[in-house]
C-alpha atoms as a printed R data frame, in Angstrom:
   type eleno elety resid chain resno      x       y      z
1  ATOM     1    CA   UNK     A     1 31.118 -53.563 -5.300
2  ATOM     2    CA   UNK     A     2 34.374 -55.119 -3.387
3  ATOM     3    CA   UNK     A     3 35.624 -54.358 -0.306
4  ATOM     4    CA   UNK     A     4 38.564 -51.951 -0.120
5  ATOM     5    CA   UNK     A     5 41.022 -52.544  1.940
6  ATOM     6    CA   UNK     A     6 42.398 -49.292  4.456
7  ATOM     7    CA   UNK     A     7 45.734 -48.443  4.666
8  ATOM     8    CA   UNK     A     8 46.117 -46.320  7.942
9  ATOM     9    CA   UNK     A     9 48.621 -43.424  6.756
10 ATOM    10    CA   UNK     A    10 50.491 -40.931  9.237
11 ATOM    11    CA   UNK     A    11 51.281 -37.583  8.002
12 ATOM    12    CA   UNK     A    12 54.687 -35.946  9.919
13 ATOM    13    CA   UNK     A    13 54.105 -32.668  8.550
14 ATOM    14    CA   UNK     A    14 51.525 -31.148  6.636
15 ATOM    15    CA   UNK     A    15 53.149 -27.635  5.331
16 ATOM    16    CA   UNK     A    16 53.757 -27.767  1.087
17 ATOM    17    CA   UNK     A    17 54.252 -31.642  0.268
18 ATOM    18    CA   UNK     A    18 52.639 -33.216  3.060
19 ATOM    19    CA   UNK     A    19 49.298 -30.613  2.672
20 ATOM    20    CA   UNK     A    20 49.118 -31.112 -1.234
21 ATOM    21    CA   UNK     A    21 49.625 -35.178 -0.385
22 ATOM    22    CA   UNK     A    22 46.542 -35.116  2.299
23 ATOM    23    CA   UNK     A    23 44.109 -32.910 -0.370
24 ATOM    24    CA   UNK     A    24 44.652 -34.940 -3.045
25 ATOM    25    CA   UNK     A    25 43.956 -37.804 -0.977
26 ATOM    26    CA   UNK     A    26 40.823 -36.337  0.496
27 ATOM    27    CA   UNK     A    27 39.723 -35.020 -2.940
28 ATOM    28    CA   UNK     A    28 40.257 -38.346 -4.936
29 ATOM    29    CA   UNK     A    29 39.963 -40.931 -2.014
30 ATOM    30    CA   UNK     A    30 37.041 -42.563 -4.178
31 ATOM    31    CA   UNK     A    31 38.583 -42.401 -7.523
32 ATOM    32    CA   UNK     A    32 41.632 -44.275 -5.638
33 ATOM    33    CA   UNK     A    33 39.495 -46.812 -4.012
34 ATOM    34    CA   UNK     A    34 37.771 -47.741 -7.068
35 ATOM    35    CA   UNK     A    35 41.269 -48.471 -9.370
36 ATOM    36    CA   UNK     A    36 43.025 -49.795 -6.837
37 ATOM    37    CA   UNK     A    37 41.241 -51.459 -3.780
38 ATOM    38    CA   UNK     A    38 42.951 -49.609 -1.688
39 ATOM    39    CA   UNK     A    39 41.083 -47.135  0.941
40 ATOM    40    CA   UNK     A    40 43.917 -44.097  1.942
41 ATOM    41    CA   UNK     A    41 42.697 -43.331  5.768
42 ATOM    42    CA   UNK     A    42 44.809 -40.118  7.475
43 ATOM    43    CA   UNK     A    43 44.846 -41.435 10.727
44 ATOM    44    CA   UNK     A    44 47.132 -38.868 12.294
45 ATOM    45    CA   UNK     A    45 48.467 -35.559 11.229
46 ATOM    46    CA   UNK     A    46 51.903 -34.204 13.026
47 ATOM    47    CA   UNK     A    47 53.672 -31.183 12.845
48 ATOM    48    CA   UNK     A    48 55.457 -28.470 15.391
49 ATOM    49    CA   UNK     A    49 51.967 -27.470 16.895
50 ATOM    50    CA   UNK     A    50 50.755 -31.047 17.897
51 ATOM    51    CA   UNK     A    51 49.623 -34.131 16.727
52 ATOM    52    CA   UNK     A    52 45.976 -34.840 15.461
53 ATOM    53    CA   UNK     A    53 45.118 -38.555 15.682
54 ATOM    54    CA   UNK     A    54 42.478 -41.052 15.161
55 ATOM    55    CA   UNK     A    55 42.787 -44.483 14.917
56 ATOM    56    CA   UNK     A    56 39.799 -45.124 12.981
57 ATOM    57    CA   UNK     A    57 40.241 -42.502 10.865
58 ATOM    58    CA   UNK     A    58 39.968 -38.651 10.883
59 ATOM    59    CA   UNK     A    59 36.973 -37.256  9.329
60 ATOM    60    CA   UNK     A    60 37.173 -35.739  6.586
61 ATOM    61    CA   UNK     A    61 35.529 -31.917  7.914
62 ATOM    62    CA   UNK     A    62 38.752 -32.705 10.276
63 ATOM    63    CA   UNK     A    63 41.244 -33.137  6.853
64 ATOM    64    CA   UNK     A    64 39.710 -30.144  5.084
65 ATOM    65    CA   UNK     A    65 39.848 -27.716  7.889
């Protein structure tokens, strides 16, 4: 198996487009990985009520919740 590489994404807003962007990430983050070589990692989350963010990556109980 090769290494993916991570691509740190920010999310400025996560109400219709930017919440149906993150799920699909979270739910197919492997299926990405494996066709492209690419590993999606939500590192921050924004909107009106504050700002989530970890630099290594949130966790994905974090993304789902």
């Amino acid at each position: 198996m090769t290494d993916n590489r991570i691509v740190p994404i920010v999310f400025l807003g996560v109400g219709n487009i930017g919440g149906t962007l993150l799920q699909q990430i979270v739910e197919s983050g492997d299926t990405i990985a494996g066709r492209t070589g690419l590993q999606l990692a939500p590192i921050a989350l924004a909107d009106v009520s504050g700002v989530l963010l970890d630099p290594e990556g949130l966790s994905r109980e974090t993304l789902q919740g």
